[in-house]
N, C-alpha and C positions, 0 to 999 in steps of 0.2 A: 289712599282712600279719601273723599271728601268728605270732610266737619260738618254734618247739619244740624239747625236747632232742633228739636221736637217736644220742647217745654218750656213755659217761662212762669217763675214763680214772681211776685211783686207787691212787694210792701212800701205804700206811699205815698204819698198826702193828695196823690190823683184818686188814687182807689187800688183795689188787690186783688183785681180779676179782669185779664183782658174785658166781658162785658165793660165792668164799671169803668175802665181806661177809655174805654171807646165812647162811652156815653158821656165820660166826664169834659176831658179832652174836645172831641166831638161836637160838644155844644158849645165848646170854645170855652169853658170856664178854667181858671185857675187853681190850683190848690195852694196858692200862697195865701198868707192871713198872716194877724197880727199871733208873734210869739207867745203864748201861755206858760210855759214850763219854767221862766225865769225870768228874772227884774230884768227890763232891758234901757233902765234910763242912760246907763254909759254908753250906747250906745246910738249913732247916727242910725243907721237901720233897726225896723224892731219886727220888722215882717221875714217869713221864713216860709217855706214848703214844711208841714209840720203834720206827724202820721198821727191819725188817731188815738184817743186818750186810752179807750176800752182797748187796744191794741196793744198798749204799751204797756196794760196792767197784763197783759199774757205774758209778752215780753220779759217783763221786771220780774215775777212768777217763775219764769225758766231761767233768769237769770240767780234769782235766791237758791233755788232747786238745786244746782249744777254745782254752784259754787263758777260762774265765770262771767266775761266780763260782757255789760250791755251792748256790745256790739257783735259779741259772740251768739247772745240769745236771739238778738234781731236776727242774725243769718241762719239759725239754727228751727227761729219758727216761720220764716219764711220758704226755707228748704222744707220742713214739715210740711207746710199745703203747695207748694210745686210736688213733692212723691204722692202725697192724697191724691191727686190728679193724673201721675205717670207713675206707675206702678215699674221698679227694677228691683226683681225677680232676686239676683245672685250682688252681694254690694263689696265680692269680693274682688272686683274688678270695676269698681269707678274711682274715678281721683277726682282731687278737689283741685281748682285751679282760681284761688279770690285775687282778690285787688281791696285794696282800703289804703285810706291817706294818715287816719289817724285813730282808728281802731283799739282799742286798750285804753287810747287817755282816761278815759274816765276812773279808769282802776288806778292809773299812777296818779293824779290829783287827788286821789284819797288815799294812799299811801302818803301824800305827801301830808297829807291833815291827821291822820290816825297812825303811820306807822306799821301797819300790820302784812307782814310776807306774803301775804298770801293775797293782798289787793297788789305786789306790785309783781308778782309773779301772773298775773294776769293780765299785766302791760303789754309785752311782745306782743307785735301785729300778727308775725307766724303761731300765736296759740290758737285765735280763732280757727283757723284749719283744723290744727289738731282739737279742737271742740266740737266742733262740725261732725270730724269722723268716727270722735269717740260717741257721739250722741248716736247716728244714725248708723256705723258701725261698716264704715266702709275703710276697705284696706288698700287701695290703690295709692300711688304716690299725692303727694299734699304741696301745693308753688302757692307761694304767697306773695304777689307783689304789691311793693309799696311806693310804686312809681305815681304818687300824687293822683291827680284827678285824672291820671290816664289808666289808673291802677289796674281797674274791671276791663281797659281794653286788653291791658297789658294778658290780663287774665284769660280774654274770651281768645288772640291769637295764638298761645301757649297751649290752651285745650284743644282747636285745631290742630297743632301739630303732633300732640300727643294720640289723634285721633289717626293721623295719618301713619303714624308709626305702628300704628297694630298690636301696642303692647298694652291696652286695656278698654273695656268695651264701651264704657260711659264715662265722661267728666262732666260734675258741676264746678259750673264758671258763671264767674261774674263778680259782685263788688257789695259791699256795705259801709255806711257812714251811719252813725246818729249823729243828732243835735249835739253839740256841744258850747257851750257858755264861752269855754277858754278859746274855742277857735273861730268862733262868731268875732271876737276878742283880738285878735290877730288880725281878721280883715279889715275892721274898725280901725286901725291902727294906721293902715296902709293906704285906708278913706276912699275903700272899695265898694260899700257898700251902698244899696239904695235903699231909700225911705219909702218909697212907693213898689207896687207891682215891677220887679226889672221887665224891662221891654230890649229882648238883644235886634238889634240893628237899627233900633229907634233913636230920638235924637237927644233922650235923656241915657244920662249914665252913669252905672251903678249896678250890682248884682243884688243879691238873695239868695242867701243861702239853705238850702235843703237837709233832707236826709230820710234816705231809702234803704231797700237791700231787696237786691235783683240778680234771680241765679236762674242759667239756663239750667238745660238738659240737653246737651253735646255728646252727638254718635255717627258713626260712619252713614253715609246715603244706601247703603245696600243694605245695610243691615234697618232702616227705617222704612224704604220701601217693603222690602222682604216681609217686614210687621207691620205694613197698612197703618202707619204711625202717617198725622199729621207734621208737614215739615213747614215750619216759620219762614226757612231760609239756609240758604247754604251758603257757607264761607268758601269763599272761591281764590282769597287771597290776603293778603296783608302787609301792612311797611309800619317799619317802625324807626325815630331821628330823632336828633337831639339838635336846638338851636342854637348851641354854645354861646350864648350872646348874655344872659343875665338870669340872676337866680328866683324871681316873679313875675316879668315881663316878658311876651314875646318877641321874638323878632319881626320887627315892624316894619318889613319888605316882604314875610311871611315865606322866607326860602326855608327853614324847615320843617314848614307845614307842607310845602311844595315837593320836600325830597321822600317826606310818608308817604303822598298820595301816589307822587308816580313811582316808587315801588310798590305800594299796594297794586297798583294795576298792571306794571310790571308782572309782578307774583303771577295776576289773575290772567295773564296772556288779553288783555281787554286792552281800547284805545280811549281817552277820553271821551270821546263824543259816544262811549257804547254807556255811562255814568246817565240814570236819568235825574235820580236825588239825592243831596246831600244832606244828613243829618249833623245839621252842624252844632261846635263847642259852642258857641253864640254865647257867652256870659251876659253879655249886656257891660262891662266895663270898656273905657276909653281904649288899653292897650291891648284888649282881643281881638273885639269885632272887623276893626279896621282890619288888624295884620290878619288875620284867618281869611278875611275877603281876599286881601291880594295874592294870601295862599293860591287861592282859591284859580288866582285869575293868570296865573304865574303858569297854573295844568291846562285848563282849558278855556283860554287866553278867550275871546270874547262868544264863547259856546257855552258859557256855566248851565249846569244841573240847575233843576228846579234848587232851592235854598232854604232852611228852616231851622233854628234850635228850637227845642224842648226848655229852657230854663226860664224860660217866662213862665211855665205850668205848673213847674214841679222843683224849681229851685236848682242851687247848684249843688248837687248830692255829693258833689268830693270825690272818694275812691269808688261810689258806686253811681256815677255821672254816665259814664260810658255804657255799662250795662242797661240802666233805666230808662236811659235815651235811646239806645237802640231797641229797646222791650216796646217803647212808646209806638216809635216808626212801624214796627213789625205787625204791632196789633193792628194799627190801623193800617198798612200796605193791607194784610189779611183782609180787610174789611171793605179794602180797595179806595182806601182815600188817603193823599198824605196832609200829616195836618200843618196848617200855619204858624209863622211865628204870632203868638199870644202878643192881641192887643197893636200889635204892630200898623199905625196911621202914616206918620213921615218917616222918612229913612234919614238914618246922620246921616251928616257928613264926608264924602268918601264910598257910602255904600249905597249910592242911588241907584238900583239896580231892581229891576220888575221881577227878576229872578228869583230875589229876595222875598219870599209870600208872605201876602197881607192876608190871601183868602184859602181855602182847603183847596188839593187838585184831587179831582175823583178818575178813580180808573178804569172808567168803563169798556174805554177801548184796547186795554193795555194786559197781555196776558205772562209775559214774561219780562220782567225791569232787571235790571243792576241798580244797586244803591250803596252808596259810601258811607260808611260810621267814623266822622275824625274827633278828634279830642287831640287836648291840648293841656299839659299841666306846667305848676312849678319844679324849676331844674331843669324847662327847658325842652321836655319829655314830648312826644308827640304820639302817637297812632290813628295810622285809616286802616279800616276792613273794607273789604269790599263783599258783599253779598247778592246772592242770584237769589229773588222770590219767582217761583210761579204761581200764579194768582186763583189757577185751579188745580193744586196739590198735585199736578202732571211730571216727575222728576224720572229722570231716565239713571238709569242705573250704570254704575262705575264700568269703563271693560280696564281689564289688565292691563297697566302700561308701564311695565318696567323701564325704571331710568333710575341708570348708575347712578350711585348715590358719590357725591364728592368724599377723599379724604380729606382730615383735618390734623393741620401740621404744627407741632410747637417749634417759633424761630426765638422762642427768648422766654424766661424770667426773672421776674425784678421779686426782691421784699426790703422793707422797711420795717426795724424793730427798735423799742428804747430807743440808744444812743448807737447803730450800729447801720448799712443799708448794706445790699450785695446783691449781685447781678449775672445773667450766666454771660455779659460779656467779661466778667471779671473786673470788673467796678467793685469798689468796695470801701466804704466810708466810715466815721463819725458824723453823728445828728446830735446836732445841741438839743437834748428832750427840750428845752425851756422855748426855744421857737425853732422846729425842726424845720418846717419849709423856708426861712430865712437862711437857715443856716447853709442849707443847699443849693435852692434853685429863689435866690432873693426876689428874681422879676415878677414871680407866681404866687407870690405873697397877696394878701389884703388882710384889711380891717377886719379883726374878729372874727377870724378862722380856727374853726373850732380843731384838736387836734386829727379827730379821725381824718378831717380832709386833708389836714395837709401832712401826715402820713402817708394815705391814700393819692394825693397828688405824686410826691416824691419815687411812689414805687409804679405808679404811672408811667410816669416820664421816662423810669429806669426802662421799662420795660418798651418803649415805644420805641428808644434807642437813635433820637434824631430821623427817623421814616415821615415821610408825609401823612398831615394828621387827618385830613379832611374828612378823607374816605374812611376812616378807620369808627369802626363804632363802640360802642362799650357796655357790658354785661357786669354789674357790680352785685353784690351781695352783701352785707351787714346784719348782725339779728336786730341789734337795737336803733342803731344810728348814733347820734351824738348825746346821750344822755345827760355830760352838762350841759349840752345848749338848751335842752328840754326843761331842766332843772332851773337854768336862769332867766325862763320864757318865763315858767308858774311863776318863780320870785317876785319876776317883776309886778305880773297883778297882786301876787300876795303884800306885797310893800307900796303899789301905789293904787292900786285898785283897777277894774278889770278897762275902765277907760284911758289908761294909760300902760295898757298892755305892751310888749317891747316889738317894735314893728324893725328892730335889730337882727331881735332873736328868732322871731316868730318863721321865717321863712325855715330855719334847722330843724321845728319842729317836724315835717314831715320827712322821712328816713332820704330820701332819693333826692335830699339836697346835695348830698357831697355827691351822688354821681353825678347832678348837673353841674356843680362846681369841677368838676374833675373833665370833663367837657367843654366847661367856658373857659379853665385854664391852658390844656391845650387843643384846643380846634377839635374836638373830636365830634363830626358833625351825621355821622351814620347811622345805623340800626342799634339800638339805646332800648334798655331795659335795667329795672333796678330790683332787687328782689330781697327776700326776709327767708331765712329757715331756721333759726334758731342753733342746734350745731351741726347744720351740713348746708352751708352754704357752699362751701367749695363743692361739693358733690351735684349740688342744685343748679350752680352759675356754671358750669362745665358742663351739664347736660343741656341746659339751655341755649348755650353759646354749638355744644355739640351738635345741633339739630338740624339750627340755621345755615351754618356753617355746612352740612354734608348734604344740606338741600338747596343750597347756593343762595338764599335769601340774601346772603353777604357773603363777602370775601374776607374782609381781614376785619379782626375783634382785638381790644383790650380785654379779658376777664379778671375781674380782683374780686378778693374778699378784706374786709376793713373792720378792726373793733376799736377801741377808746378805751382807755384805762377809766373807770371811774366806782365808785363807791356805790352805785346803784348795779351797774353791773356784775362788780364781784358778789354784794348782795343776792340777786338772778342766780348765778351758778353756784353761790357756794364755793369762793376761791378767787386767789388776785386775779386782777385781768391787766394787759399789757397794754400797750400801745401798739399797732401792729396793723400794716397789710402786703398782700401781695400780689400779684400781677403776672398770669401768662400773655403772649403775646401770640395770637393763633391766626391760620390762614389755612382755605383750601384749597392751597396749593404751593408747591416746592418752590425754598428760593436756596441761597450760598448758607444763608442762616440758619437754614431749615437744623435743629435738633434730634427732632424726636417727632413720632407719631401718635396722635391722640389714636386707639386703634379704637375706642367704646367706653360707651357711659352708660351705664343703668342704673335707675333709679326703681325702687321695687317697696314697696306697703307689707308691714306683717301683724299678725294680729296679737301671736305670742310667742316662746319659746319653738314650739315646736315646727309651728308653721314659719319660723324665720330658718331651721335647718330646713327644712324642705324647699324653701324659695333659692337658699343660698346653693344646694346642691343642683337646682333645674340651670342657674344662673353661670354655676360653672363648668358644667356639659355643655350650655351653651358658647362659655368663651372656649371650652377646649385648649390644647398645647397643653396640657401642665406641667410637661418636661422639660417646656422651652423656658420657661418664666423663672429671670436671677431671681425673685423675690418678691414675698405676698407682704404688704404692711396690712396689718389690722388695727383695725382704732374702732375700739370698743367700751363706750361709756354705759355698755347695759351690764347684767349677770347672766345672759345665754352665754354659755361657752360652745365655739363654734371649732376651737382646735381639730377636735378630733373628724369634723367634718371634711375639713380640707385636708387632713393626711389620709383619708380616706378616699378623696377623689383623686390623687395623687401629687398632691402639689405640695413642695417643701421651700427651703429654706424662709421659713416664715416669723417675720420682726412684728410679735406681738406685742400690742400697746393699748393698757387700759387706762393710762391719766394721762392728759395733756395740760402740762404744768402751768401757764399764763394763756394759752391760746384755747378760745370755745372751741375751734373750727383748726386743725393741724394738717389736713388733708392736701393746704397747697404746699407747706412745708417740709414734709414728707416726700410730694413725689420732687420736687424741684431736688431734692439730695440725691436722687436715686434714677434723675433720668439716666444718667452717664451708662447706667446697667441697658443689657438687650433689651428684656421684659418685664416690666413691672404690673400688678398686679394690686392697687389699695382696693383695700375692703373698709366700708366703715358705717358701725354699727350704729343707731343714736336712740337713747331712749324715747324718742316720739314715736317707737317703732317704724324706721324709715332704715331701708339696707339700699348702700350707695358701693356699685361696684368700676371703678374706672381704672383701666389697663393702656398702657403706653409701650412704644416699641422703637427703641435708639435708633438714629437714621446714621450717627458718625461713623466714616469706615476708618 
């Protein structure tokens, strides 16, 4: 079935109602201004996209209320006037699908001033979600990516696909960032910033940074048609890359801007020249615009789409960039005018191209467009969508088109623990804990690598197995990221002041460093995604990767999940935490290595006890066999007991497990012991109310 929007909620220094974006925008005005909210003398730039004050006393009001964190309230009163608007009925069947880059800081900078559990319990990027659903009381599954400034794309193609699966009937997708001091702090550092209005593909440079929150309403076309629902637009496709070249900068030949876009159209069965406009990342910085141009020119080599960023209007909104930029386009596609880049007289350098809009293009003659949504973050991260508008709500409805879905095969995994690694080729080591990626694989070393990556790299690598990298893409997971690096970013403004913020450190603060590090260490230049669940990332990055994978989006993935021994995170769970990752090595389709059979992933929302037995018994008449299966692991950190459920439905020999000793997340531990068996069966339960069911099936005769 196909993704369409049919809502868009928007909170943001343009305005918070399509009207007022249309009108704002429209008459070409900016919503950048001089920052109020804080002393900005340390700083080269003092101008920002910056939401209204009356707004943000609602805001800070639902933040006191809840007890959570301001980036939680932002998305939570935003999503409150998007449903004012779009009324859903039954909220036991929508999921949340966010993106945020740095969501929670603000809660961990004052844990780090006051100390108090309960601000740094509110840090995790994956609690917003669970804020979200606990406010508004929706029981669908909750993906949190925290793939930097592509985070909300990351988010809005992950909701299409969960749309086309037909396992729930709405998702809100999209992204949230506020303001923050400490990250304003970090660009400063790296003397990214502009002092003036940024103008992207103008011949000054420098950004502006923003902050929004922007969530659609994502549902099948039959079912919007069916309800005489207005549709924004329908996602028709999507690509997702990683430039493995450097962990702030892009690639500045823009070839993995080049390998999103033509996958995305790829996906969309479309040719370049069927593109009429691009919404483009356009920062306005020296190492964007250029390289996103030649992206650009790399697809459709001297035929470019009309051309335009959003962040001359509205700032660089971070993890909710991608969403707000594409809400911008959509309002005004609806209006039938696409707007120009802000402010935009001469063109730099490199980008001398009429393509490029100085002025609005109105659509009077044009009833059905395609138009691209790309973005571009740190680590490398990239996403295009590709979107069909019709300009007179005319949208034809889905016919039944069965196509086999691909298997998904395990030919390997790798883990990395303490002083120990091992591999299903039967590789099996000592790690010097004190420099573990030296200790192994020396060439893949650098300066000030925090441990989770190079962990994370080592079980990598195990699992890649010497295979060509190129092609191969990567699916990572973490809850927290690196929280010394986090730790020694605040340090540094706390001991030298926020003008000499660590422009070291600063790039680890956002989570989906170590997957672009993990990418630029080995070539891994494919479909790239980095995500947050708190304790079911293995559950989470295996569904993920299981999607693409039996939709053929891709062929062959890395998936890991990575944590970091550190004092803030044993703090978080209540219990030591390890050093630790691990790494399947998946494809779909059979080779000599082939293992095991990914056979199914589910990911499934409950609301309480009783409603997680009932989800759990429809889920396992779905997988069926109970006879066949050597064995059901459970990993259960709730107090629903579910034993008697599964002797019930017939299935035995079952390895209950209610503590996982050093590991948040046990789930790829677990089955990597147990592939060797015919059928397996992990069930695993996690106090966010989230039930994660994935079964495997031995391929060795």
């Amino acid at each position: 079935m196909t993704a369409v929007i049919t809502g868009i909620g928007i909170t943001s220094s343009c305005g918070n109602s399509d009207d007022e974006i249309n009108h704002h925008i429209g008459l070409g005005s900016s919503g950048i201004s001089d920052i109020t909210y804080f002393d900005t003398n340390d700083f080269i730039g003092k101008k920002a996209g910056s939401i209204d004050n009356q707004i943000w006393d609602h805001v800070k009001s639902i933040s006191r209320n809840r007890n959570v964190d301001i980036s939680s309230a932002l998305s939570i009163y935003t999503i409150g006037k998007l449903l004012s608007n779009h009324h859903i009925k039954d909220h036991s069947r929508v999921a949340i699908s966010l993106g945020s880059c740095n969501g929670g800081l603000d809660s961990f900078t004052k844990y780090i001033e006051d100390g108090r559990l309960s601000d740094l319990k509110n840090y995790p990027v994956y609690k917003q979600a669970s804020d979200i659903a606990d406010y508004f009381g929706f029981v669908g599954p909750k993906y949190t990516f925290n793939s930097a400034c592509a985070a909300s794309g990351n988010a809005i193609t992950f909701a299409s696909d969960l749309i086309e699966s037909d396992d729930i009937d709405y998702v809100i997708a999209g992204g949230c960032d506020p303001m923050s001091k400490w990250v304003l702090a970090g660009f400063n550092s790296l003397r990214a910033l502009n002092s003036e209005n940024c103008i992207p593909y103008g011949k000054d440079y420098g950004l502006n940074l923003g902050e929004a929150a922007t969530f659609f309403i994502i549902e099948s076309k039959n079912q919007a048609i069916r309800e005489n629902k207005k549709i924004y637009g329908e996602i028709v496709g999507y690509g997702l890359s990683n430039d493995a070249y450097h962990p702030t900068a892009p690639d500045k030949d823009g070839k993995g801007i080049a390998t999103a876009i033509s996958m995305a159209l790829e996906n969309s069965s479309l040719e370049p020249n069927d593109i009429f406009y691009i919404n483009s990342h356009g920062t306005g910085t020296r190492a964007n615009d250029l390289a996103e141009y030649n992206g650009f020119k790399r697809v459709f080599k001297d035929k470019l789409p009309f051309i335009s960023s959003m962040k001359g209007y509205a700032g660089h909104n971070l993890g909710a960039a991608a969403s707000t930029e594409l809400a911008f386009s959509l309002i005004g596609i609806n209006n039938k005018v696409i707007y120009p880049n802000y402010g935009l007289k001469e063109y730099r350098e490199g980008c001398e191209d009429e393509q490029i809009l100085k002025h609005p293009v109105f659509l009077n003659d044009q009833k059905d467009i395609y138009i691209l949504n790309n973005n571009a973050a740190f680590g490398g991260q990239n996403v295009a969508i590709v979107l069909h508008i019709n300009l007179e709500n005319n949208y034809s409805l889905d016919i039944e088109d069965v196509v086999e879905d691909k298997k998904v095969y395990i030919d390997g995994w790798s883990q990395a623990i303490n002083d120990c690694y091992s591999s299903s080729e039967n590789r099996v080591g000592n790690i010097d804990d004190k420099k573990p990626l030296k200790s192994i694989y020396s060439s893949l070393y650098k300066r000030r690598m925090n441990a989770l990556t190079q962990y994370s790299i080592i079980a990598a690598k195990l699992a890649l197995n010497e295979e060509q990298s190129d092609d191969f893409g990567l699916i990572y997971g973490t809850p927290f990221g690196s929280l010394n690096s986090t730790e020694k970013y605040v340090n540094s403004i706390q001991d030298h002041g926020f003008s000499n913020a660590s422009g070291a450190h600063f790039p680890d603060l956002v989570l989906n460093s170590t997957a672009g590090r993990i990418c630029q260490s080995l070539g891994l230049k494919g479909f790239s995604s980095s995500c947050s669940s708190g304790p079911n990332e293995g559950g989470k990055t295996l569904s993920l990767a299981f999607e693409a994978l039996k939709q053929d989006r891709t062929k062959k993935l890395l998936v890991g999940i990575g944590q970091e021994k550190s004092k803030f995170a044993s703090k978080l769970i209540q219990k030591e935490v390890c050093n630790y990752a691990s790494f399947f090595n998946l494809k779909n389709y059979r080779t000599e290595k082939t293992i095991a059979e990914l056979v199914s992933v589910k990911i499934k929302g409950f609301m309480d006890g009783e409603d997680l037995l009932k989800k759990l018994k429809l889920s396992l008449v779905e997988i069926g066999d109970f006879h066949d299966y050597s064995k059901v692991i459970v990993l259960n950190n709730t107090n629903h007991d579910i034993y008697h459920v599964l002797k019930e439905t017939g299935f035995g020999n079952i390895d209950y497990i209610n503590e996982n000793d050093n590991l948040i997340d046990e789930s790829f531990n677990r089955l990597m012991s147990n592939l060797i068996l015919n059928k397996v069966l992990l069930i695993s339960i996690t106090d966010n109310h989230e039930l994660a069911l994935v079964s495997t099936k031995n391929m060795e005769e």
